[in-house]
Residue, then its C-alpha position, 0 to 999 in steps of 0.5 A: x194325429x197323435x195329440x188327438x189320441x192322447x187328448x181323446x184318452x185323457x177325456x175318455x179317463x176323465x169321463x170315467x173318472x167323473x163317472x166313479x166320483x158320482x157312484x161314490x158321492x151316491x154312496x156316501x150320501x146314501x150312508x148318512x142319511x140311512x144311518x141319520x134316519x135309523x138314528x131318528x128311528x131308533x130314538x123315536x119308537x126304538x126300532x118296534x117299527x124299522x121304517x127306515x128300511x122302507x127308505x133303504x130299500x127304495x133308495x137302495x134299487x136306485x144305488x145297485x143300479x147306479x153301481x152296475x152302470x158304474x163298473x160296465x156290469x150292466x148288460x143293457x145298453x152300457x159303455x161297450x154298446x154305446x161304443x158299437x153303436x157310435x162306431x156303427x153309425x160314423x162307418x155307414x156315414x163314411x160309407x154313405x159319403x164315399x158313394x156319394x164321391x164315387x158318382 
């Protein structure tokens, strides 16, 4: 029983642990290819027109909420809740197995 909680916190953790590098894969990818398309801006018409804060912006929306369901910041439908839920579902079904024994 003990090995099945550390292995249940180790792919807990890891889970997590794959969930932060994707937030930061993200961002890191968000950086450069803003910052290329400001370059592209900035040579082209040197930013009379910023239209790649139209791309910032777009991609921006995507990325603020990738980072709140990163850090459990999300109030909807986050970690916490699909851990209720889970717990909710496996107690009715050990619910609904012991009536079922009892008869």
């Amino acid at each position: 029983m003990e090995n099945y909680i550390k292995e249940d916190r180790y792919l807990k953790a890891k889970e997590r642990v794959n969930e932060l590098r994707g937030f930061y894969i993200h961002l890191t990818t968000y950086t450069i290819i803003i910052g290329g398309l400001a370059v592209i801006n900035f040579a082209v018409d040197g930013l009379r027109y910023p239209w790649f804060l139209w791309a910032a912006f777009g991609w921006g929306i995507g990325l603020a909420l990738h980072a709140l369901r990163t850090f459990n910041v999300f109030p909807f439908f986050g970690k916490s809740w699909e851990d209720r839920k889970i717990k909710e579902f496996i107690k009715k079904d050990e619910e609904r197995y012991n009536d079922l024994n009892r008869k």
